[in-house]
Chimera marker file (.cmm) of the C-alpha trace (Angstrom):
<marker_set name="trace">
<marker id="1" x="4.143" y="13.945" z="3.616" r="1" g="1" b="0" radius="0.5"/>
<marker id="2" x="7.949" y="14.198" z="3.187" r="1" g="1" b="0" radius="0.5"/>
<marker id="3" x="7.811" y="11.275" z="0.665" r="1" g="1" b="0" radius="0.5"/>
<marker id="4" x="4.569" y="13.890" z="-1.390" r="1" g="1" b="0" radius="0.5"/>
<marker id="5" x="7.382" y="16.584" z="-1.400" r="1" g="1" b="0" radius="0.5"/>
<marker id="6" x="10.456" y="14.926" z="-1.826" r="1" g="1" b="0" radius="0.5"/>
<marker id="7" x="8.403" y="13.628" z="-5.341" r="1" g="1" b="0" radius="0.5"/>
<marker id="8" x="7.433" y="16.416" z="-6.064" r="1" g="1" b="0" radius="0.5"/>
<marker id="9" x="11.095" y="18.154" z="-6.031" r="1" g="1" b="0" radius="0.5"/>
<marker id="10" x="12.618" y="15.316" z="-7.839" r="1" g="1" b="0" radius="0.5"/>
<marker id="11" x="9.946" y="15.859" z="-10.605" r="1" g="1" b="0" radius="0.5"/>
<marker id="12" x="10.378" y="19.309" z="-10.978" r="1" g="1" b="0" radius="0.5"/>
<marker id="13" x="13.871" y="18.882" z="-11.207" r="1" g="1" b="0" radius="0.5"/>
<marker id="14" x="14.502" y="16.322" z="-13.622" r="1" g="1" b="0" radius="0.5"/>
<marker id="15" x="12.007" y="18.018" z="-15.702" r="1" g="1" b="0" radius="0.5"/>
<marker id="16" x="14.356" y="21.070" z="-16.278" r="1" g="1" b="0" radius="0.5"/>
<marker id="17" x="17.399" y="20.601" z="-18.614" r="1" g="1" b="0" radius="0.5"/>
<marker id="18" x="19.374" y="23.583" z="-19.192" r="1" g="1" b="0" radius="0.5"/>
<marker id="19" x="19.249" y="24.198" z="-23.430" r="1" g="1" b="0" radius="0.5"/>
<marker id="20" x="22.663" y="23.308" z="-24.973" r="1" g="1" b="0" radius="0.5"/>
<marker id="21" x="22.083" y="23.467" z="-28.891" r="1" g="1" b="0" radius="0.5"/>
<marker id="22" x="25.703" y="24.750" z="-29.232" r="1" g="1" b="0" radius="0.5"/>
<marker id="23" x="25.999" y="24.236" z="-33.087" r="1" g="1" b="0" radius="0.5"/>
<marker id="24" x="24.775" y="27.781" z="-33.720" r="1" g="1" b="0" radius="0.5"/>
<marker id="25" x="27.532" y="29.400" z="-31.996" r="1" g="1" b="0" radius="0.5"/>
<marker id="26" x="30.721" y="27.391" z="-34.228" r="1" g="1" b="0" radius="0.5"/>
<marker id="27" x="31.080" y="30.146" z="-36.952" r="1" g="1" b="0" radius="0.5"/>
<marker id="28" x="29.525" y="33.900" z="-36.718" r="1" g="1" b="0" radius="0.5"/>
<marker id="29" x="30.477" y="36.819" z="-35.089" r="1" g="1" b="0" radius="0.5"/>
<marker id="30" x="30.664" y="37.319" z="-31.187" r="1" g="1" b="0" radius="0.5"/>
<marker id="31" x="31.265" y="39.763" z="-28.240" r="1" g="1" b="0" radius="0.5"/>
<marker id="32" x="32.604" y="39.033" z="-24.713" r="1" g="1" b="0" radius="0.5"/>
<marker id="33" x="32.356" y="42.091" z="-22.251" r="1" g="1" b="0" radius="0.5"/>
<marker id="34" x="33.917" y="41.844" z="-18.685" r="1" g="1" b="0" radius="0.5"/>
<marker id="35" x="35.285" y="43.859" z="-15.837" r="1" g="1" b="0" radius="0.5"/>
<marker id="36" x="38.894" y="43.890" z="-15.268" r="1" g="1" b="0" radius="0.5"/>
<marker id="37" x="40.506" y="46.206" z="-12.689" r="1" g="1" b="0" radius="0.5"/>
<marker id="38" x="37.063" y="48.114" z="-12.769" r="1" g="1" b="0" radius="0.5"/>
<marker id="39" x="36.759" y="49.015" z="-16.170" r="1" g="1" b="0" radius="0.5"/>
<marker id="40" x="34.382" y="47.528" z="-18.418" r="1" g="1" b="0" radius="0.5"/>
<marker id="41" x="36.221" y="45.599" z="-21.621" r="1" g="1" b="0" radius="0.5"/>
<marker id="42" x="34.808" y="44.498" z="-24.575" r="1" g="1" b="0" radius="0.5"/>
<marker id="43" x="36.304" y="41.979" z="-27.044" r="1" g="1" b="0" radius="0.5"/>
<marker id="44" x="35.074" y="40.988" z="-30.387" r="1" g="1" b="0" radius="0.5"/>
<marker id="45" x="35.907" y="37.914" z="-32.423" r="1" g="1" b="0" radius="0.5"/>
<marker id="46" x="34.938" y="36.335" z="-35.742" r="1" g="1" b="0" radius="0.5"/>
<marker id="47" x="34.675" y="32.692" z="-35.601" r="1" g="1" b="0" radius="0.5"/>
<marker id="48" x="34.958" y="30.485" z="-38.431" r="1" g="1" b="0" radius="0.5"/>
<marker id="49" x="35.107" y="26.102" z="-38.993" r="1" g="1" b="0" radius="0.5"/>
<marker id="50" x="38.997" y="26.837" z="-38.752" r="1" g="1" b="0" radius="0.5"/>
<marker id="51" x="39.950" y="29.916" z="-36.995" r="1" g="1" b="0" radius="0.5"/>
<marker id="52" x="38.972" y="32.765" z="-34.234" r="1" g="1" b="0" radius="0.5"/>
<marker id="53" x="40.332" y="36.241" z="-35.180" r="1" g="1" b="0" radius="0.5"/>
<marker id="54" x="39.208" y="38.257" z="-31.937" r="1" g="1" b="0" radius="0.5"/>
<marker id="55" x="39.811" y="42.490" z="-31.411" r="1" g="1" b="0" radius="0.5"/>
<marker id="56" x="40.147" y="43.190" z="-28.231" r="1" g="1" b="0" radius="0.5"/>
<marker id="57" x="41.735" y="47.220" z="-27.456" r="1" g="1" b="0" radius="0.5"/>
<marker id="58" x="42.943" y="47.960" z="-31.198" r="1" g="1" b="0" radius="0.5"/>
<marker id="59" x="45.306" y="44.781" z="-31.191" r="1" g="1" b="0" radius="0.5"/>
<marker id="60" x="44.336" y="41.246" z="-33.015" r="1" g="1" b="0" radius="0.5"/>
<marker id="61" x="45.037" y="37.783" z="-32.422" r="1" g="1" b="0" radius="0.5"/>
<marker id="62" x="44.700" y="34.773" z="-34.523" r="1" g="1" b="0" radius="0.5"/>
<marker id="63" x="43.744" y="31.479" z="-32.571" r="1" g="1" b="0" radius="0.5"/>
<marker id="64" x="42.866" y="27.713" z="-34.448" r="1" g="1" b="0" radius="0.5"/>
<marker id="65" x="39.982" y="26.539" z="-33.094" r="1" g="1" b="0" radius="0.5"/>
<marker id="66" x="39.015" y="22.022" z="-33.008" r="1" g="1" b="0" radius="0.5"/>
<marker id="67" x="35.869" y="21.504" z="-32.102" r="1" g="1" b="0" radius="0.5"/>
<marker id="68" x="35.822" y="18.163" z="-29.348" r="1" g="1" b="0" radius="0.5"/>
<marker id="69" x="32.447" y="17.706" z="-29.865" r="1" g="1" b="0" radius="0.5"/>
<marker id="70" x="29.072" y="20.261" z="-30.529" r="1" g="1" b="0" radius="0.5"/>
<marker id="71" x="29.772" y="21.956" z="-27.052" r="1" g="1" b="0" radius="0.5"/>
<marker id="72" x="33.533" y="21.533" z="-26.324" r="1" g="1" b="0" radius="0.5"/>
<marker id="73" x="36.574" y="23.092" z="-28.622" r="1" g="1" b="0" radius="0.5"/>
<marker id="74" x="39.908" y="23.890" z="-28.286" r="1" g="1" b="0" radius="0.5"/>
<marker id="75" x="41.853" y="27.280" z="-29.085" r="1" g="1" b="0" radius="0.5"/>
<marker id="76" x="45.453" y="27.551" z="-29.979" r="1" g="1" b="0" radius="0.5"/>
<marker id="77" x="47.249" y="31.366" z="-30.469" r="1" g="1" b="0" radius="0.5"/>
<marker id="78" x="48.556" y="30.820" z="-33.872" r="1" g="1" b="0" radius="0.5"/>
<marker id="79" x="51.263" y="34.165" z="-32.402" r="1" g="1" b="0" radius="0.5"/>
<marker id="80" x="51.727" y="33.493" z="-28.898" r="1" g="1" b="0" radius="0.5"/>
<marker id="81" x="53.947" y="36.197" z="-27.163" r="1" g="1" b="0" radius="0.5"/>
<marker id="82" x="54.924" y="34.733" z="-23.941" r="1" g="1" b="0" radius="0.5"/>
<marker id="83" x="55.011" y="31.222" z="-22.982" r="1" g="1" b="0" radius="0.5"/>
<marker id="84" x="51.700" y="31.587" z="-20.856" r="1" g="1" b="0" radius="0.5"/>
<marker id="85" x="49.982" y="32.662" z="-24.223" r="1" g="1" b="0" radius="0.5"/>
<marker id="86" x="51.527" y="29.249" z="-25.785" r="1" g="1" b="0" radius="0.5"/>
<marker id="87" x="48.847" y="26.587" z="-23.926" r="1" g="1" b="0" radius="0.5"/>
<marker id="88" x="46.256" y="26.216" z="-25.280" r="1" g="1" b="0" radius="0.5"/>
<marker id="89" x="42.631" y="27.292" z="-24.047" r="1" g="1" b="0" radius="0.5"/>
<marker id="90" x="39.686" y="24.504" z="-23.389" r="1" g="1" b="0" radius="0.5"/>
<marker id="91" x="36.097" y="26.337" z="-23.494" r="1" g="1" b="0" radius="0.5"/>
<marker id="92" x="33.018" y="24.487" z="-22.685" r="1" g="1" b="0" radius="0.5"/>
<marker id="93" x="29.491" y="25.875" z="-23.598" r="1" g="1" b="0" radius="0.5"/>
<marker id="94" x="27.406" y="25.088" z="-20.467" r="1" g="1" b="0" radius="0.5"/>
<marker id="95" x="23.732" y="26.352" z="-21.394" r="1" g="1" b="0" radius="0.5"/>
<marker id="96" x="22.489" y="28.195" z="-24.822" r="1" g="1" b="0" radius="0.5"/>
<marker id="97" x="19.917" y="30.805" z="-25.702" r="1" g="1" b="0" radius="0.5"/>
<marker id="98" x="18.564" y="32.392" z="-29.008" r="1" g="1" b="0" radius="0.5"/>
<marker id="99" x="21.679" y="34.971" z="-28.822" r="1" g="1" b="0" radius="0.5"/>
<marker id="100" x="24.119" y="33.967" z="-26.317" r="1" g="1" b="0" radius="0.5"/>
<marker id="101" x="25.679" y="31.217" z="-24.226" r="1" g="1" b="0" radius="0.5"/>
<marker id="102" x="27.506" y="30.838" z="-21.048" r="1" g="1" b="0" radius="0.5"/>
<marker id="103" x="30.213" y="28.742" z="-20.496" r="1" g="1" b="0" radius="0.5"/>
<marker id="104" x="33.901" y="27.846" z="-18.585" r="1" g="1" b="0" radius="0.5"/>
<marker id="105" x="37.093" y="27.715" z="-19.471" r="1" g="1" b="0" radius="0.5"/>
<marker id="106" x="40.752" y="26.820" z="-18.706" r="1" g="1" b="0" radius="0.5"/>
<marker id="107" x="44.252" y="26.315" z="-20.020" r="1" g="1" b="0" radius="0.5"/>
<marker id="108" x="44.571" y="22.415" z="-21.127" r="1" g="1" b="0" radius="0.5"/>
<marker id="109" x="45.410" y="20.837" z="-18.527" r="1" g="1" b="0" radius="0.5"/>
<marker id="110" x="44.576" y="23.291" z="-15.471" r="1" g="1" b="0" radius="0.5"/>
<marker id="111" x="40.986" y="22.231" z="-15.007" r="1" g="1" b="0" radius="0.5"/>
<marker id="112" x="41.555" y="23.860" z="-11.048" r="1" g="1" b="0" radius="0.5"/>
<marker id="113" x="41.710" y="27.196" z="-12.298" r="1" g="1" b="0" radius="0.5"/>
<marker id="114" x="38.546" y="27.160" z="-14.647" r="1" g="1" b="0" radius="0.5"/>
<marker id="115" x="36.555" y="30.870" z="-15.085" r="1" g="1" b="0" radius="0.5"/>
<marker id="116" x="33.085" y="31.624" z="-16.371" r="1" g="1" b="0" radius="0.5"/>
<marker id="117" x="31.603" y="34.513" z="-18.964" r="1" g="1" b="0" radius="0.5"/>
<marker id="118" x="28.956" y="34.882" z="-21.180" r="1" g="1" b="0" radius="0.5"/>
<marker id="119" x="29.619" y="34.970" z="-25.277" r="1" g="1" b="0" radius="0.5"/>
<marker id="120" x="26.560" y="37.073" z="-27.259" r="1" g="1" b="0" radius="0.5"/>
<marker id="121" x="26.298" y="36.659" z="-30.791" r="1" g="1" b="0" radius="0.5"/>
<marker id="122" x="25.946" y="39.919" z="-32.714" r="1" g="1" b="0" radius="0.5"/>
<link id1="1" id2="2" r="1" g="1" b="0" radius="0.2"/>
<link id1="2" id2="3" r="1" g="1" b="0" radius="0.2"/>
<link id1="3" id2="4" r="1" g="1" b="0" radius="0.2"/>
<link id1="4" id2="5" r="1" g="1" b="0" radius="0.2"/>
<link id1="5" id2="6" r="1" g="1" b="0" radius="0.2"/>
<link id1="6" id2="7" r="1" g="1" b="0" radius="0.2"/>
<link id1="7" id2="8" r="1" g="1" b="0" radius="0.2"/>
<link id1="8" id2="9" r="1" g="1" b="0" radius="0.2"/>
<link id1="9" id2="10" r="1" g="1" b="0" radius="0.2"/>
<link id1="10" id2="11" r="1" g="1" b="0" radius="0.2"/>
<link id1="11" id2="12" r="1" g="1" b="0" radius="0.2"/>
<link id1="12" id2="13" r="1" g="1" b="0" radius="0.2"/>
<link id1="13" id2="14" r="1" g="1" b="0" radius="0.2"/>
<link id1="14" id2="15" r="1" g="1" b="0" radius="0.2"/>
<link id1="15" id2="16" r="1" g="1" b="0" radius="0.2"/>
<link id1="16" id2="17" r="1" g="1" b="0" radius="0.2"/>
<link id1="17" id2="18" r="1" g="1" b="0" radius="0.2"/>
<link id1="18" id2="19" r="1" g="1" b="0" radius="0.2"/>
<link id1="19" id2="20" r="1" g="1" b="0" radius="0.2"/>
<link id1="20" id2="21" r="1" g="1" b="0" radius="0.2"/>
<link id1="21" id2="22" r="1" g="1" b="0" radius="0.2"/>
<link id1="22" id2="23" r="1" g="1" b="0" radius="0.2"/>
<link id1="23" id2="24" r="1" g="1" b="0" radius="0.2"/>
<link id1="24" id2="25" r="1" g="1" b="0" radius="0.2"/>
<link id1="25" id2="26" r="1" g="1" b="0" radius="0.2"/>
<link id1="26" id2="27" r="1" g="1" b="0" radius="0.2"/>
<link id1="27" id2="28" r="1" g="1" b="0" radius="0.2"/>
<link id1="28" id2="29" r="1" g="1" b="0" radius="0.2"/>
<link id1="29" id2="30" r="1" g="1" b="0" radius="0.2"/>
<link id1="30" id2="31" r="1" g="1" b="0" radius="0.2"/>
<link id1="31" id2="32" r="1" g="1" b="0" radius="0.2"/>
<link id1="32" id2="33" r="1" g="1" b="0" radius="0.2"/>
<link id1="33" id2="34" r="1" g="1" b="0" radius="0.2"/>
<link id1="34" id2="35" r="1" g="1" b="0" radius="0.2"/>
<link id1="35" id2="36" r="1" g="1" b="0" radius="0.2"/>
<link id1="36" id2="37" r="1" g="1" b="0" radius="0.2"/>
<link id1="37" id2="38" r="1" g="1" b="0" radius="0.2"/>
<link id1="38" id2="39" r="1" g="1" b="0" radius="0.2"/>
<link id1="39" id2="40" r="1" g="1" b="0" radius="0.2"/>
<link id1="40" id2="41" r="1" g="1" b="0" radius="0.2"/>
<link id1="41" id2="42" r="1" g="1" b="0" radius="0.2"/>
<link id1="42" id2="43" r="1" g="1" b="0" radius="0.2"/>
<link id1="43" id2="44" r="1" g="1" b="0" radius="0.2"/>
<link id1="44" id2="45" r="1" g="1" b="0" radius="0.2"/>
<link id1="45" id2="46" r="1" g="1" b="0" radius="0.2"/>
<link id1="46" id2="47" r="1" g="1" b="0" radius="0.2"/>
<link id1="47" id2="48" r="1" g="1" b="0" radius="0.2"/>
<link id1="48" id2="49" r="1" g="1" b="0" radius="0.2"/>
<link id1="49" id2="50" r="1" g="1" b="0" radius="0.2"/>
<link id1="50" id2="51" r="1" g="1" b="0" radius="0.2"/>
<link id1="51" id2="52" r="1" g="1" b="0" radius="0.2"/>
<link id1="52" id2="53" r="1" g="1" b="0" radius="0.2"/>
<link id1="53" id2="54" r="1" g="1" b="0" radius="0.2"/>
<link id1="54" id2="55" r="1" g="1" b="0" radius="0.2"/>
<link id1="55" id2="56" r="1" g="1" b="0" radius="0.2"/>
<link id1="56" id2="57" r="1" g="1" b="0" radius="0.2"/>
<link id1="57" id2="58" r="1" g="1" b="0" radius="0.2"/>
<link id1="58" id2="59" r="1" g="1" b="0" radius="0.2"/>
<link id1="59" id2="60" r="1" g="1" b="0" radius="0.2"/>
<link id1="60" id2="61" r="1" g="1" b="0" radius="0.2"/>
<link id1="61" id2="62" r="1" g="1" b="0" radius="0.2"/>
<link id1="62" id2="63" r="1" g="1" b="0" radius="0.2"/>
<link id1="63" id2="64" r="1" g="1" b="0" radius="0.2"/>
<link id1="64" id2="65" r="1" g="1" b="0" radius="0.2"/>
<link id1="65" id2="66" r="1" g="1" b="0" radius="0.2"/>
<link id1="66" id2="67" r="1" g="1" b="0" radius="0.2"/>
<link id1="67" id2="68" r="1" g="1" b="0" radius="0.2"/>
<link id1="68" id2="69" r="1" g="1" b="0" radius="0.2"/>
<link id1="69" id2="70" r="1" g="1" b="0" radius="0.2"/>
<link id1="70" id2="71" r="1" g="1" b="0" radius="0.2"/>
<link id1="71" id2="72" r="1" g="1" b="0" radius="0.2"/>
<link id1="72" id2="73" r="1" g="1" b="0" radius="0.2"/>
<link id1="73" id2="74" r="1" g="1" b="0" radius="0.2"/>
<link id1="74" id2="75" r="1" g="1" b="0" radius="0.2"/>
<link id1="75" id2="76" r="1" g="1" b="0" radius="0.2"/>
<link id1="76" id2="77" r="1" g="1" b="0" radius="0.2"/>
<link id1="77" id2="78" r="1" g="1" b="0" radius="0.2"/>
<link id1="78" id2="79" r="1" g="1" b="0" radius="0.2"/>
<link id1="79" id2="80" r="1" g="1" b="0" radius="0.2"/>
<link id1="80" id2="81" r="1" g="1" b="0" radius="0.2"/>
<link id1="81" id2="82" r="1" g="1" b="0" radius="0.2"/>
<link id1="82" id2="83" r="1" g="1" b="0" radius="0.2"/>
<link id1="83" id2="84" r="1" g="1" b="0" radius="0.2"/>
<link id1="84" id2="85" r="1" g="1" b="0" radius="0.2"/>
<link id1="85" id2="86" r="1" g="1" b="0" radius="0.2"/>
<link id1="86" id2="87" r="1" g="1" b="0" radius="0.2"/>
<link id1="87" id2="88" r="1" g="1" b="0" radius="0.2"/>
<link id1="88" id2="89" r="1" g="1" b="0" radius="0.2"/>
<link id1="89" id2="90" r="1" g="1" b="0" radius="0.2"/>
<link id1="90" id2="91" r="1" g="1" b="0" radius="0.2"/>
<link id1="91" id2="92" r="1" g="1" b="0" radius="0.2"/>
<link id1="92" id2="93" r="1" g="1" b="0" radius="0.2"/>
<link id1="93" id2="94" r="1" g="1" b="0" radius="0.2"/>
<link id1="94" id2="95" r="1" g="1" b="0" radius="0.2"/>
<link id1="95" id2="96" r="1" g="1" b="0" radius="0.2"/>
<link id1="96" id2="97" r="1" g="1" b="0" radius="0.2"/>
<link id1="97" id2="98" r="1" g="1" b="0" radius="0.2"/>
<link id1="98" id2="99" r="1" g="1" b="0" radius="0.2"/>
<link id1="99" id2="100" r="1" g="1" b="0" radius="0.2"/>
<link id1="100" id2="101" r="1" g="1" b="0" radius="0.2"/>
<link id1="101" id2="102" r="1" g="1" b="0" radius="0.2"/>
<link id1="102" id2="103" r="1" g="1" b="0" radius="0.2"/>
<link id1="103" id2="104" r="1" g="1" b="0" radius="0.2"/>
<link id1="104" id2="105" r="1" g="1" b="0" radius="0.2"/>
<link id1="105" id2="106" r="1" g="1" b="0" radius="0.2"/>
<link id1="106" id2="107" r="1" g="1" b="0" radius="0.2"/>
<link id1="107" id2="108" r="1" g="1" b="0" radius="0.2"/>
<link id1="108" id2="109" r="1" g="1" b="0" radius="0.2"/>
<link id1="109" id2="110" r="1" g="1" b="0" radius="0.2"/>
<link id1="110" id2="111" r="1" g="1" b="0" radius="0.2"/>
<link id1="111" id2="112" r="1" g="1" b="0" radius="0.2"/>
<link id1="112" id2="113" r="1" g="1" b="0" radius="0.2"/>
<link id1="113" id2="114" r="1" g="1" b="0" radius="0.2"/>
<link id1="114" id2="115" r="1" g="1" b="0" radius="0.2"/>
<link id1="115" id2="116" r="1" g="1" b="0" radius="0.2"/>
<link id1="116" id2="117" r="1" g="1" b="0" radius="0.2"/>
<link id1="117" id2="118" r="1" g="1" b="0" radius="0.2"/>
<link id1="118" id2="119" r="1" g="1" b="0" radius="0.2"/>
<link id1="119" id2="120" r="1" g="1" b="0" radius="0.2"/>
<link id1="120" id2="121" r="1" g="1" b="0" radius="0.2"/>
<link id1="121" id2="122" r="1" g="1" b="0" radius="0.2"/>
</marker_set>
């Protein structure tokens, strides 16, 4: 009997692959809402092969962006204010939909301190 179910959650399991067709999301525009300090922020950002330009409460920032591979890319502040703002930012897509994806990311470098959101594409 444990053998019957232990098969049968193994099967179901293996069968289900989270959908990562990332190429969608390289170049188009985008929108990133989270809480901070209890308010609800949004930020906006244009994404193209080269660059990011993102809007985010009536200021914007330039970033380059190198794609790693179809789900992994790089972002460097082409204007960095502070020296925090001058390392650059790893993001890694970790599942896809029609509209949106989620996925993690970290300075380069500080893969202890990774955080999660959710991009939608407008």
């Amino acid at each position: 009997m444990k053998l019957l179910v232990f098969s049968l959650l193994f099967l179901f399991f293996s069968c289900y692959n989270l959908e990562r067709d990332c190429l969608p999301f390289h170049e188009g525009n985008f929108s990133f809402t989270q809480i901070i300090n209890g308010e609800l922020k949004i930020s906006t950002f244009t994404r193209d092969s080269n660059y990011e330009i993102e809007r985010y409460e009536g200021k914007i920032d330039t970033a380059t962006i190198r794609w790693v591979n179809d789900c992994e890319c790089i972002l460097t502040k082409l204007n960095p204010n502070s020296n925090q703002n001058k390392r650059p930012i790893q993001i890694r897509i970790l599942s896809t939909s029609n509209d949106s994806y989620n996925f993690e990311y970290s300075l380069v470098g500080d893969s202890k301190n990774k955080q999660r959101g959710m991009i939608k594409k407008n």
